[in-house]
C-alpha positions as a Markdown table, in Angstrom:
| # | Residue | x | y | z |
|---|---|---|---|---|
| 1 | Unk | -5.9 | 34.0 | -67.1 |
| 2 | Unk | -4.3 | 34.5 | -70.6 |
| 3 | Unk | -5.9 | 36.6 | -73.1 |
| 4 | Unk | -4.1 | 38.0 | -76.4 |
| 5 | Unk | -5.5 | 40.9 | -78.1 |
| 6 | Unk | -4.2 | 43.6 | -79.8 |
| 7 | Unk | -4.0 | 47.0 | -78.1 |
| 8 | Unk | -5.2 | 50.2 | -80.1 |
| 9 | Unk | -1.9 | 51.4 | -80.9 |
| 10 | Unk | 0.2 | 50.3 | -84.1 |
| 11 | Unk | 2.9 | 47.7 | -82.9 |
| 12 | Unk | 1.6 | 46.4 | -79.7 |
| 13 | Unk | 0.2 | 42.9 | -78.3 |
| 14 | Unk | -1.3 | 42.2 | -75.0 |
| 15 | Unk | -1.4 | 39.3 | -73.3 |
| 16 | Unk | -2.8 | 39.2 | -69.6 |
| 17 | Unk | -0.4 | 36.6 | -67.4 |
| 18 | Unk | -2.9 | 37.9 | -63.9 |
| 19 | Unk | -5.8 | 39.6 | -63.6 |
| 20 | Unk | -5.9 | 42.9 | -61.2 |
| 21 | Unk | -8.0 | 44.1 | -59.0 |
| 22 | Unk | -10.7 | 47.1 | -58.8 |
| 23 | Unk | -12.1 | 49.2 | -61.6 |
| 24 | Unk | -9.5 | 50.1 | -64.1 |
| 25 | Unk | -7.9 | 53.2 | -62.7 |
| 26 | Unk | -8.4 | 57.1 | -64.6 |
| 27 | Unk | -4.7 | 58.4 | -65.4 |
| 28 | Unk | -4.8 | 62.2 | -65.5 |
| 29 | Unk | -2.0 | 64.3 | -66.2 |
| 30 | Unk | 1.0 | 63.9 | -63.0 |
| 31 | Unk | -0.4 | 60.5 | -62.2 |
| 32 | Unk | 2.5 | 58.6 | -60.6 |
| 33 | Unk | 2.8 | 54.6 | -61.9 |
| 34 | Unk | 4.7 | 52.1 | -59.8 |
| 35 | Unk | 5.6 | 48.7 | -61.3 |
| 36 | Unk | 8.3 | 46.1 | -61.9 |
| 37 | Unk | 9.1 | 44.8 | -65.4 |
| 38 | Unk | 11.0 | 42.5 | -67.4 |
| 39 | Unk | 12.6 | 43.4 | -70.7 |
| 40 | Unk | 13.1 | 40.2 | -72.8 |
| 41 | Unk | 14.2 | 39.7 | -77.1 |
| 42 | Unk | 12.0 | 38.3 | -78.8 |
| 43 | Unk | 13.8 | 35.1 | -80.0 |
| 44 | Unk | 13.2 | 31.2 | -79.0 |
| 45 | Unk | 15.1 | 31.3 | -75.9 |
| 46 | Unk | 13.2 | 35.1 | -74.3 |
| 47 | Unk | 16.5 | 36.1 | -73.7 |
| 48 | Unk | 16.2 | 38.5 | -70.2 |
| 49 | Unk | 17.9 | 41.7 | -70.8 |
| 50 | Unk | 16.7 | 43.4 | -67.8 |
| 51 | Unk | 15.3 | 42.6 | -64.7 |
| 52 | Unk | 13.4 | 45.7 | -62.3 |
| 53 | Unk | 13.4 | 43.4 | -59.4 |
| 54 | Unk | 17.5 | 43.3 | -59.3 |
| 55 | Unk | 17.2 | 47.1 | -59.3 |
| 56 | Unk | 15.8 | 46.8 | -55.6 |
| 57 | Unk | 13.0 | 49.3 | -56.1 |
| 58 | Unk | 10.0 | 49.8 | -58.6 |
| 59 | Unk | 10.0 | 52.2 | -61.4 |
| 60 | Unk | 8.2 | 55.3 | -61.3 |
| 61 | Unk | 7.2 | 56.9 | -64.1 |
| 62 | Unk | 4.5 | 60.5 | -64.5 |
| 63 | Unk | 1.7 | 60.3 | -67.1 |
| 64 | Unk | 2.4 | 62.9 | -69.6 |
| 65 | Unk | 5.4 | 63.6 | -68.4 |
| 66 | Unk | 7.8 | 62.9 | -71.7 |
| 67 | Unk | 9.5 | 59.3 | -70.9 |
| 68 | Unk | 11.4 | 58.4 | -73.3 |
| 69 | Unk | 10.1 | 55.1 | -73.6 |
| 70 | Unk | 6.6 | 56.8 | -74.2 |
| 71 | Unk | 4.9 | 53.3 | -75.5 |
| 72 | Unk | 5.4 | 52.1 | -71.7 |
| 73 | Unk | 3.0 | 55.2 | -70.7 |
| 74 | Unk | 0.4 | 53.6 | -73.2 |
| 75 | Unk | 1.0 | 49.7 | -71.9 |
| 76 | Unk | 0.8 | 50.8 | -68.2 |
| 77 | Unk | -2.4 | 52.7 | -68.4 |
| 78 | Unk | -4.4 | 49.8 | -70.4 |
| 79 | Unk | -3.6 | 47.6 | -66.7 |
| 80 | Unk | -5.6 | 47.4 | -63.3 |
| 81 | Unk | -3.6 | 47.5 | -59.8 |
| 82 | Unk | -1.9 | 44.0 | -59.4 |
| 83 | Unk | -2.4 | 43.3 | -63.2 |
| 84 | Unk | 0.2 | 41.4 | -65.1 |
| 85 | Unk | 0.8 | 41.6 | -68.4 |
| 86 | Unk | 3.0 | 40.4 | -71.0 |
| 87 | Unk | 3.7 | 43.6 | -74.5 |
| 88 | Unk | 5.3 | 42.5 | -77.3 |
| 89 | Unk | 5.9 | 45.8 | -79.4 |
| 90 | Unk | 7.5 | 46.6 | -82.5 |
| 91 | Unk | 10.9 | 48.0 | -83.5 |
| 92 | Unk | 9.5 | 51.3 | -83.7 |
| 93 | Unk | 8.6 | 51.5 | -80.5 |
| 94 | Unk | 11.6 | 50.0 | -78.9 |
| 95 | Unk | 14.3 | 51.9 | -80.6 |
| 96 | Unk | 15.3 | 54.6 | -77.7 |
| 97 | Unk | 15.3 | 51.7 | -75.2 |
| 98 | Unk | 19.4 | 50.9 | -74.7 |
| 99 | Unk | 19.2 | 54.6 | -73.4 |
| 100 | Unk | 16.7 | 54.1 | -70.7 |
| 101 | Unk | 18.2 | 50.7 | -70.2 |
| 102 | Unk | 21.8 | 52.0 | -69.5 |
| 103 | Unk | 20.5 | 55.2 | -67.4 |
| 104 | Unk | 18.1 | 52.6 | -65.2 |
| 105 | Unk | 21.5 | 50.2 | -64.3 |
| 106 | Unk | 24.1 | 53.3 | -63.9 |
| 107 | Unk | 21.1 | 54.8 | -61.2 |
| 108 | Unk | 21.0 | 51.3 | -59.7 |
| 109 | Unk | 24.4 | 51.4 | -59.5 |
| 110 | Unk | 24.8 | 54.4 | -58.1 |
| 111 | Unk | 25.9 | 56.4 | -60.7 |
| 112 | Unk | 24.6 | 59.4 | -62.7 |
| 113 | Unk | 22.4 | 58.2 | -65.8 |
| 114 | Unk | 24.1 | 60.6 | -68.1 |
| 115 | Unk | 27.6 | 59.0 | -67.8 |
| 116 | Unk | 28.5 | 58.3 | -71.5 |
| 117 | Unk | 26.2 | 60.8 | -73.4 |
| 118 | Unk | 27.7 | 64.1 | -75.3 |
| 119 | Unk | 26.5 | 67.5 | -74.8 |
| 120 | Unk | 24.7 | 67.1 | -78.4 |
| 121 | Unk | 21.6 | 68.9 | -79.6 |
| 122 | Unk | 18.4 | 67.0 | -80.7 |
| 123 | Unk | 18.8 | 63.5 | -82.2 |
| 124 | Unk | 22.3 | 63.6 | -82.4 |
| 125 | Unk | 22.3 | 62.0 | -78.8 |
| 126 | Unk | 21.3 | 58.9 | -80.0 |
| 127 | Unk | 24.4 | 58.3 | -81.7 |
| 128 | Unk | 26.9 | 59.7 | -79.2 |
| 129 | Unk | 26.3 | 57.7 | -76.6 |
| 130 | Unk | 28.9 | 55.1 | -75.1 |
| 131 | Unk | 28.0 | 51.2 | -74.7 |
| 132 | Unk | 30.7 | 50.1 | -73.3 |
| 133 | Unk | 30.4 | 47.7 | -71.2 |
| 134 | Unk | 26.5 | 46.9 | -72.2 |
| 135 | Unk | 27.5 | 44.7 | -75.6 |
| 136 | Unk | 23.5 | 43.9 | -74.9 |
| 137 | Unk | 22.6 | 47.3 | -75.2 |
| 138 | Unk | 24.9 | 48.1 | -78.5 |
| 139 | Unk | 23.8 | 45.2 | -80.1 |
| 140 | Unk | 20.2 | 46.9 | -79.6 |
| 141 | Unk | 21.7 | 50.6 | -80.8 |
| 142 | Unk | 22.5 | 48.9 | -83.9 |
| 143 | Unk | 20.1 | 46.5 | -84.5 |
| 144 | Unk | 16.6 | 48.1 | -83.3 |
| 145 | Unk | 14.4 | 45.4 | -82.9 |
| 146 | Unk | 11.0 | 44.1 | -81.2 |
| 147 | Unk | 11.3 | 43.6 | -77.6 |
| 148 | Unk | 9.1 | 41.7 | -75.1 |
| 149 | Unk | 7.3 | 43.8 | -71.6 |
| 150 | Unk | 6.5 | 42.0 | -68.4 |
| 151 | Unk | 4.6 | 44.6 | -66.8 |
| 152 | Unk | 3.0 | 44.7 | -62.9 |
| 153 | Unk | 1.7 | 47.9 | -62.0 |
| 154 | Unk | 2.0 | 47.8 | -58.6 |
| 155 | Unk | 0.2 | 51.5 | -57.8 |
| 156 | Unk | -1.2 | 54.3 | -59.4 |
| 157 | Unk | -0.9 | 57.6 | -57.3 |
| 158 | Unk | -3.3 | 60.3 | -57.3 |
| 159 | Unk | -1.8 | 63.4 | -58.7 |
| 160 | Unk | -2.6 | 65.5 | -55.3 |
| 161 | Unk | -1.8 | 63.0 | -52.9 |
| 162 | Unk | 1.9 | 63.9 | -52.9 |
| 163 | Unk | 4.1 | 66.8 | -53.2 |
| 164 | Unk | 4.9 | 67.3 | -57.0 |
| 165 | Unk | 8.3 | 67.7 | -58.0 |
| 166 | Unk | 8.5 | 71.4 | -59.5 |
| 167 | Unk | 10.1 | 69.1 | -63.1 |
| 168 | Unk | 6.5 | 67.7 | -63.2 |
| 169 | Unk | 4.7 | 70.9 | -62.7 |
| 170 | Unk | 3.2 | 73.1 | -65.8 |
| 171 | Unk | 4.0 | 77.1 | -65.9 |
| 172 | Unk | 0.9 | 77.9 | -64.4 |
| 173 | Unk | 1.2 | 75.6 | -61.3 |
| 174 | Unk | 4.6 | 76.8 | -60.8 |
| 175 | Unk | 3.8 | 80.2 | -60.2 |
| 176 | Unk | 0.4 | 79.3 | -58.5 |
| 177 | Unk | 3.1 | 77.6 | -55.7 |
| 178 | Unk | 5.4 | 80.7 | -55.4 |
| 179 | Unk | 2.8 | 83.0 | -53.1 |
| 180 | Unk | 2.0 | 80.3 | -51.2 |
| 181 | Unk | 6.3 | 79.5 | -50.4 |
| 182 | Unk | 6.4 | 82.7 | -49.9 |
| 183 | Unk | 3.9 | 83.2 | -47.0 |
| 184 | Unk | 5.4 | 79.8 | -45.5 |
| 185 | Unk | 8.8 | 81.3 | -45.3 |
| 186 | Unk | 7.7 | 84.6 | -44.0 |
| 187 | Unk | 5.8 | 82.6 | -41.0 |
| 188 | Unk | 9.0 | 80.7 | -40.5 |
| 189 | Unk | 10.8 | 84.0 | -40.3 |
| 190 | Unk | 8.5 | 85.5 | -37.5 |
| 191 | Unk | 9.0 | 81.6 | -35.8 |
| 192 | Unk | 12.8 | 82.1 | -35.8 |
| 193 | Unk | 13.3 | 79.1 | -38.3 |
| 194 | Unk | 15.0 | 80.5 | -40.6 |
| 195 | Unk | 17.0 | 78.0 | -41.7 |
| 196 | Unk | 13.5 | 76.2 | -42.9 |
| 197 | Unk | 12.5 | 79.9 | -44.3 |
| 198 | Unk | 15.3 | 80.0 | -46.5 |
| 199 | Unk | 14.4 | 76.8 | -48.1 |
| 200 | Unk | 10.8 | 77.8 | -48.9 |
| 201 | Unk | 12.3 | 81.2 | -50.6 |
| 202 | Unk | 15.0 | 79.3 | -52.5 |
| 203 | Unk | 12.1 | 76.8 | -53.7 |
| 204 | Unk | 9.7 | 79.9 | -54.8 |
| 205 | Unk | 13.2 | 81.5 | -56.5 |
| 206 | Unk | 13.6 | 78.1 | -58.9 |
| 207 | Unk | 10.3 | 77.7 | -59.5 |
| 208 | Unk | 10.2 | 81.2 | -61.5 |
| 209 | Unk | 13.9 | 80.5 | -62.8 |
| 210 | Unk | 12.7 | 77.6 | -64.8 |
| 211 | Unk | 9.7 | 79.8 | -66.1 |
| 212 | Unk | 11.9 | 82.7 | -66.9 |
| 213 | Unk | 14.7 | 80.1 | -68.3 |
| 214 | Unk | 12.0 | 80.3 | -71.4 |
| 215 | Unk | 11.5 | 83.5 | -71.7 |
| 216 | Unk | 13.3 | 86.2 | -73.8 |
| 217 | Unk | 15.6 | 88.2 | -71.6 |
| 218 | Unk | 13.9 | 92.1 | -72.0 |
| 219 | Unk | 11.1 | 90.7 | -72.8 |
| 220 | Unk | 8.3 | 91.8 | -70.5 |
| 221 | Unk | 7.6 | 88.3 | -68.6 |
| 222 | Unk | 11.0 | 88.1 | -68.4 |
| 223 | Unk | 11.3 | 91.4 | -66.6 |
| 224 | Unk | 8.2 | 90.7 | -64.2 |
| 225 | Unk | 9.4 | 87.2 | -63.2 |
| 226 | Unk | 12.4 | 89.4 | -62.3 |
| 227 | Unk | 11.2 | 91.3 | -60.2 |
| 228 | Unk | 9.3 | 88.3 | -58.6 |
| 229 | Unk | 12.4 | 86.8 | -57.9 |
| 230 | Unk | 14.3 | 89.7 | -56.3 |
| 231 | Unk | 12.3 | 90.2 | -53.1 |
| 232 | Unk | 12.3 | 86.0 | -52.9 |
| 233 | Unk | 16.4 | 86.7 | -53.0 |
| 234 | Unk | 16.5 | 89.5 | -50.5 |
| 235 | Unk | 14.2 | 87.4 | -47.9 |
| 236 | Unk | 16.9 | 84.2 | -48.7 |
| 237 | Unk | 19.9 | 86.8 | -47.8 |
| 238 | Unk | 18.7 | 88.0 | -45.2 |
| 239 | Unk | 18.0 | 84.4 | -43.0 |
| 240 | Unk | 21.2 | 83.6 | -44.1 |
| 241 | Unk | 22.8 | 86.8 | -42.1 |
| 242 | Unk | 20.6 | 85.2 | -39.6 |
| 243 | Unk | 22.4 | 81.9 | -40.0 |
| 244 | Unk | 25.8 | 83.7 | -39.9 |
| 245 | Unk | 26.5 | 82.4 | -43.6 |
| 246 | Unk | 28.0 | 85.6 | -44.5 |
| 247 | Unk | 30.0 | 84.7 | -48.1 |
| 248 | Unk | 26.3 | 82.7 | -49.1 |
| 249 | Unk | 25.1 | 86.1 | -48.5 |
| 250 | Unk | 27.7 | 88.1 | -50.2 |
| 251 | Unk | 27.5 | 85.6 | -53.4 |
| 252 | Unk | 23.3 | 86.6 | -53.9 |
| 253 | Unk | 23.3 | 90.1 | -53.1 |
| 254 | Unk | 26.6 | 90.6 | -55.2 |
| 255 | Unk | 25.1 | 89.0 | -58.7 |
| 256 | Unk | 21.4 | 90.5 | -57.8 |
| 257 | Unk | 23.0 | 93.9 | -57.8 |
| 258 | Unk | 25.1 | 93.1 | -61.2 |
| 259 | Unk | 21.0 | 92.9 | -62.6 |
| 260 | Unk | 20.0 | 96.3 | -60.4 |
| 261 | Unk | 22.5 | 98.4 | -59.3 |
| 262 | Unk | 20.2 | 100.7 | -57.3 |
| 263 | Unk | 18.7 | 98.0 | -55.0 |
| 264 | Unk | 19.4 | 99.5 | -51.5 |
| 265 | Unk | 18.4 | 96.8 | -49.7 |
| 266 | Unk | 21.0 | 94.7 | -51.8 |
| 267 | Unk | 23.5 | 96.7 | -50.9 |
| 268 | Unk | 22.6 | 97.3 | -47.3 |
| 269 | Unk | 22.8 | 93.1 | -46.8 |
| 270 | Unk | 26.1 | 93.1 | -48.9 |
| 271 | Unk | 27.6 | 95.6 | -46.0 |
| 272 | Unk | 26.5 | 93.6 | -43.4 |
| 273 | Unk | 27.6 | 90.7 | -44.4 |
| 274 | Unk | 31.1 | 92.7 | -45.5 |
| 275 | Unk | 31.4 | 93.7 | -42.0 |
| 276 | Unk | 30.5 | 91.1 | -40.6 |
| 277 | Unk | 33.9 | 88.9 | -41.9 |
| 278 | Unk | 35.8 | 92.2 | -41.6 |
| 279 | Unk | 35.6 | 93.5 | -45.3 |
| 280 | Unk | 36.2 | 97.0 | -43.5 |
| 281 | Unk | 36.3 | 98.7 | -46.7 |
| 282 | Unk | 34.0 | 97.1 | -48.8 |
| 283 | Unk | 31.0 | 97.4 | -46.0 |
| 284 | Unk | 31.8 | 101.1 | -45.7 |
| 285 | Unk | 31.5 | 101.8 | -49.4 |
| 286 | Unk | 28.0 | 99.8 | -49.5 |
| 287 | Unk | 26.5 | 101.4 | -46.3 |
| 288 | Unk | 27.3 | 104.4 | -48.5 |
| 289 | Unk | 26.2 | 103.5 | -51.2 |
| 290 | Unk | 22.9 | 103.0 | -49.2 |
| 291 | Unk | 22.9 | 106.7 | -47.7 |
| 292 | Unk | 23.1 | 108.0 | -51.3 |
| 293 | Unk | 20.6 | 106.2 | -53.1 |
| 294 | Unk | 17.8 | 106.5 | -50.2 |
| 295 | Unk | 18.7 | 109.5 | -48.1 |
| 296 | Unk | 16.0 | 108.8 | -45.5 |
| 297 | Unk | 18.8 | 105.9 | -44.2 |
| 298 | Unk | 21.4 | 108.6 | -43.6 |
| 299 | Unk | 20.6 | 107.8 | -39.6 |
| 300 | Unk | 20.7 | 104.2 | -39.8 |
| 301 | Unk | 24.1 | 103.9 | -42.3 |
| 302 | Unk | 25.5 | 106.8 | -39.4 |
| 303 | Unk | 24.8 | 104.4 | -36.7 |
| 304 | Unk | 25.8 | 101.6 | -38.5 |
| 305 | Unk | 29.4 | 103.0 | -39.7 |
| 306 | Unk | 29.8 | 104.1 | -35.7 |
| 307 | Unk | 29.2 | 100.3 | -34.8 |
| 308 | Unk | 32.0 | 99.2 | -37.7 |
| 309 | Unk | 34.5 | 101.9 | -36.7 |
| 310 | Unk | 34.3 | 100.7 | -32.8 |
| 311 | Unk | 34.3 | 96.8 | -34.3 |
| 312 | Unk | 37.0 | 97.3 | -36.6 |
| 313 | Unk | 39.1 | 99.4 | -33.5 |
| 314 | Unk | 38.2 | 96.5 | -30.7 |
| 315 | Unk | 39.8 | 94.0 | -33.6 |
| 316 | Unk | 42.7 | 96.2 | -34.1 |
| 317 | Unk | 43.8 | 96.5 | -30.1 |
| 318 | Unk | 42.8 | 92.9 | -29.5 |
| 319 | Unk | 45.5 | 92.1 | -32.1 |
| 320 | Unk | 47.7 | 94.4 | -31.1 |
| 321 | Unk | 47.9 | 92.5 | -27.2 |
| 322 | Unk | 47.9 | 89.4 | -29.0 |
| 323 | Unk | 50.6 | 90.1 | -30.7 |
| 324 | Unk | 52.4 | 92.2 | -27.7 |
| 325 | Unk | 51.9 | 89.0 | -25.4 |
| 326 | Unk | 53.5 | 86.7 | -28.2 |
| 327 | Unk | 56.3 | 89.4 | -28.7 |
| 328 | Unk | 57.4 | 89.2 | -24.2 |
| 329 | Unk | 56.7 | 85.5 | -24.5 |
| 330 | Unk | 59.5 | 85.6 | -27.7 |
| 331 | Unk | 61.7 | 87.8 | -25.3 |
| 332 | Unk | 61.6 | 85.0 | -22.6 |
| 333 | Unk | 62.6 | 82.7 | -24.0 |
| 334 | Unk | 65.9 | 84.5 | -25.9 |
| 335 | Unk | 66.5 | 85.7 | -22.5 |
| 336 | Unk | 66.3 | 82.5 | -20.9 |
| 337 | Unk | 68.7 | 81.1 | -23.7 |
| 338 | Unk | 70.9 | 83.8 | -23.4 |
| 339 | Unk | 71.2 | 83.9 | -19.9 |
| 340 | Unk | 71.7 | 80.3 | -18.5 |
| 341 | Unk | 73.8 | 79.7 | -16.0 |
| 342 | Unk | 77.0 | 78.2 | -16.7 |
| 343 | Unk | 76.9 | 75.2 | -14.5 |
| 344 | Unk | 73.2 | 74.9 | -15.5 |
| 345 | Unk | 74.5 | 74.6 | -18.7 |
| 346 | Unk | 77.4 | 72.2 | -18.0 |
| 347 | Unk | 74.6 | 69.7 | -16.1 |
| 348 | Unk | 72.2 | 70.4 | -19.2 |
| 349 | Unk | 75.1 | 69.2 | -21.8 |
């Protein structure tokens, strides 16, 4: 089947190369988009400039989701399942594509897709980024021009079938998600899987990270997603004392209580973990610092400085006869070196 028509958006052509199949699909919001697709110039000879199928996997791509090539959204969701088509679209439509080119082959060669682009804001990126090695690409920088799609969408995903990335969620999704993680590592706590519970709680802690990244710091949402986040923190700490991965533990607890220095269970997690790698003096001044600040923990820092002070004192006499056996076996053998007999000595030489 061929069929040219003109899509309704400035700049674009259709022309249907294979029909798909089924109705034509609803795109809401998250949808996922699978498809292969060939990028030719528009000159007598359809030069290829890129190729999906060499990349060894489909593209993927979210509707509404801010690609930068944001005409390719509009040509994939005028396509059935199966469909082919051939876009030919205008230079203003095409002009961002060397970037998306480069960053599709540096991925496909497995390398990060930023390689080559400045830290600059806004537009300026357009014109810091490094070609070299793409004269194909360049030439395009320079030279915007139209550009020819083959498109086949291969699938269109619901947008609940799968596990959304927490990039593709929207503010209030993110923080619907938190209690949920939150639940899911508590019952992983009570199951002894903590290293599984720590990943939920980390999860649930970026989640309100990236909402709080655009908020005003002392602004009230700032300060609530706060104090979301520090009881997420706290739960992560403490499976990681679990875990026995004290200095992950001492890292947290130390820059939460640069944010609240009256957090007793911060501090109570810091002096375990402290004694635990034999901070002796560090873990007493926290379990102290516990006692003063919540007075009804007197009993347990008590109880807790006894077990450091016999810890620290088992340490101290185990190195002390490690050090005493190395010392006699030092001895020996000065005594043996000394002491050889003299036709021993005669034979040895």
């Amino acid at each position: 089947m061929e069929e040219t028509y003109l899509l309704n958006h400035h700049g674009v052509k259709k022309k249907i190369l294979h029909g798909g199949v089924g109705p034509m699909p609803h795109f809401p919001p998250g949808t996922k988009l699978a498809f292969h697709f060939q990028t030719l110039k528009d000159n007598f000879e359809r030069t290829v400039i890129d190729d999906s199928r060499k990349f060894k996997r489909p593209m993927e791509i979210f509707v509404g989701k801010m690609f930068k090539m944001e005409v390719w959204e509009v040509l994939l969701t005028s396509m059935r399942v199966n469909e082919v088509a051939e876009f030919w679209c205008d230079a203003i439509h095409t002009g961002l594509y060397p970037i998306v080119s480069k960053g599709m082959r540096l991925i496909a060669e497995g390398k990060d897709p930023l390689e080559g682009q400045k830290h600059v804001c806004g537009m300026g990126n357009m014109f810091n980024y490094n070609f070299s090695g793409h004269p194909d690409l360049e030439e395009l920088m320079k030279e915007p021009q139209p550009l020819i799609f083959i498109m086949e969408l291969i699938s269109v995903g619901d947008p609940f079938s799968y596990k959304r990335e927490s990039w593709m969620m929207e503010k209030d999704e993110k923080l619907q998600a938190v209690p949920s993680l939150h639940l899911q590592g508590n019952a992983l706590v009570k199951q002894g899987r903590f290293r599984e519970a720590a990943k939920k709680y980390q999860e649930a802690v970026v989640l309100l990270r990236t909402v709080q990244s655009r908020e005003m710091p002392g602004d009230e949402d700032y300060i609530n997603l706060d104090r979301l986040i520090t009881p997420l923190v706290l739960n992560y700490c403490q499976c990681m004392l679990e875990l026995e991965e004290y200095y992950e533990v001492l890292e947290h607890t130390t820059e939460l209580l640069e944010k609240h220095k009256d957090n007793v269970k911060a501090y109570y997690k810091r002096a375990k973990a402290h004694a635990a790698v034999w901070n002796e003096n560090e873990a007493r001044k926290d379990f102290l610092m516990v006692a003063n600040l919540d007075v009804t923990l007197a009993p347990l820092v008590r109880s807790e400085l006894r077990q450091l002070t016999e810890r620290m004192r088992e340490k101290y006499w185990e190195e002390k006869s490690t050090q005493g056996s190395l010392v006699l076996v030092l001895r020996a053998i000065v005594c043996t070196l000394i002491f050889v007999p003299a036709e021993l000595f005669i034979k040895i030489n």
